[in-house]
C-alpha positions, -999 to +999 in steps of 0.1 A: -069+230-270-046+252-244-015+265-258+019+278-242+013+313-239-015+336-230-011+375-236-031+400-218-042+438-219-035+455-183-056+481-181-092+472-181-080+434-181-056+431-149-067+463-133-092+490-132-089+514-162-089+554-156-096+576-183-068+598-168-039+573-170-024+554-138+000+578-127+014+561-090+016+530-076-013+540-052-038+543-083-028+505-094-061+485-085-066+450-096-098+439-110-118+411-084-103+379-098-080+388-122-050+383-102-065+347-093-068+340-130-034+348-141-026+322-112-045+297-125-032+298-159+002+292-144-008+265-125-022+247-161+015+256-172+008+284-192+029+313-196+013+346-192+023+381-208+014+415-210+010+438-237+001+473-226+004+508-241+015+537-219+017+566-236+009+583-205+049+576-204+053+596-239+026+625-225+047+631-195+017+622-170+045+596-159+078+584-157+096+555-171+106+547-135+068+554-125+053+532-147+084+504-137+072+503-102+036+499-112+048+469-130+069+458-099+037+461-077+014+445-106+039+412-110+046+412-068+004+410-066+005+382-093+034+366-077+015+366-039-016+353-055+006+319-069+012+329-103+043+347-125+043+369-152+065+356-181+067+395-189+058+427-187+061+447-220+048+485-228+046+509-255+061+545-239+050+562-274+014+590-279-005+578-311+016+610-329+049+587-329+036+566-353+061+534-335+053+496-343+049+488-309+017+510-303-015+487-304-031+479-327+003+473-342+019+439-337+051+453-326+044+444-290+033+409-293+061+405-315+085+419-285+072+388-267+072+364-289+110+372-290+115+375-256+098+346-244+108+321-271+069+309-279+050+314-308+021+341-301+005+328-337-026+309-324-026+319-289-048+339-273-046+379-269-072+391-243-077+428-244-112+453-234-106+474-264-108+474-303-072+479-304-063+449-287-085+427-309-065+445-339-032+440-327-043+399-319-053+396-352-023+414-369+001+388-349-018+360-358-032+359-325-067+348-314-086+378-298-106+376-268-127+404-253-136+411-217-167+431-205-144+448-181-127+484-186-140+495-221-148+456-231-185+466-228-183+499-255-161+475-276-186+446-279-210+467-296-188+475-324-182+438-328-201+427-361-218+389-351-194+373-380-160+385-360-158+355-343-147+375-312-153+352-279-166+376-250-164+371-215-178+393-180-140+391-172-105+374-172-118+347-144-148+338-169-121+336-198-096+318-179-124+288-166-134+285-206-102+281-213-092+259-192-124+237-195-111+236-230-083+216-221-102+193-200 
């Protein structure tokens, strides 16, 4: 069964990951399909969020304002390709702050579950890294792991009892999900 909302990773999920942070709006690249997806889910009247730390932001690699129009170019390139982002929400803070909102902490998904007015319990969290499995499961979310960005590195450290669905990427997640429904 589909729920409400669907929350998503951006780096490695949305867009090609760099081990040296996105800096610019000229290093933003979507992955093939992923802007499609989100679409898609839309279209099947889901809302769609994302849940990304930045602590490029928090290393000074960036600014606030930086990473702002990286979003503004990431939900314009959702928004051309039919779809809408119910939200955009990012942790500024280096692992040394010790914040809530930091995956794998639940802090963010519990930002959206505020914002938004749905319930992230039960819905799905879709993320290329440990972290993002971690903070699903700490919001009662249902994790979901991609292949793409660091997805491939973290499904090896998935033991075979984790449960863990894995996909090649968010357009293979987002046709099993919404097969699901069918």
């Amino acid at each position: 069964m589909v729920g409400r909302l669907v929350i998503l990773d951006r780096d490695g999920v949305i867009n090609e990951e760099r081990l040296d942070y996105i800096r610019s709006v000229n290093q933003w690249r979507p992955l093939p399909g992923s802007l499609d997806a989100i679409a898609s889910l839309c279209r099947a009247g889901l809302a769609v969020a994302v849940a990304t730390n930045q602590s490029g932001v928090g290393r000074g690699y960036l600014t606030a304002g930086e990473l702002d129009a990286i979003h503004a170019t990431m939900q314009a390139a959702v928004r051309d390709a039919g779809g809408e982002l119910a939200g955009v929400f990012h942790c500024p803070h280096t692992p040394a702050d010790r914040c809530r909102c930091r995956k794998p902490l639940p802090g963010l998904l519990e930002q959206i579950e505020a914002a938004i007015g749905l319930p992230v319990s039960g819905e799905y969290m879709v993320g290329d890294s440990m972290r993002d499995l971690e903070a699903a499961s700490a919001a009662g979310a249902r994790p979901a792991l991609v292949r793409t960005g660091f997805g491939a590195s973290t499904e090896r450290r998935l033991t075979p009892s984790s449960g863990v669905p894995v996909f090649d990427d968010l357009a293979e997640f987002t046709r099993w999900l919404l097969r699901a429904a069918e």
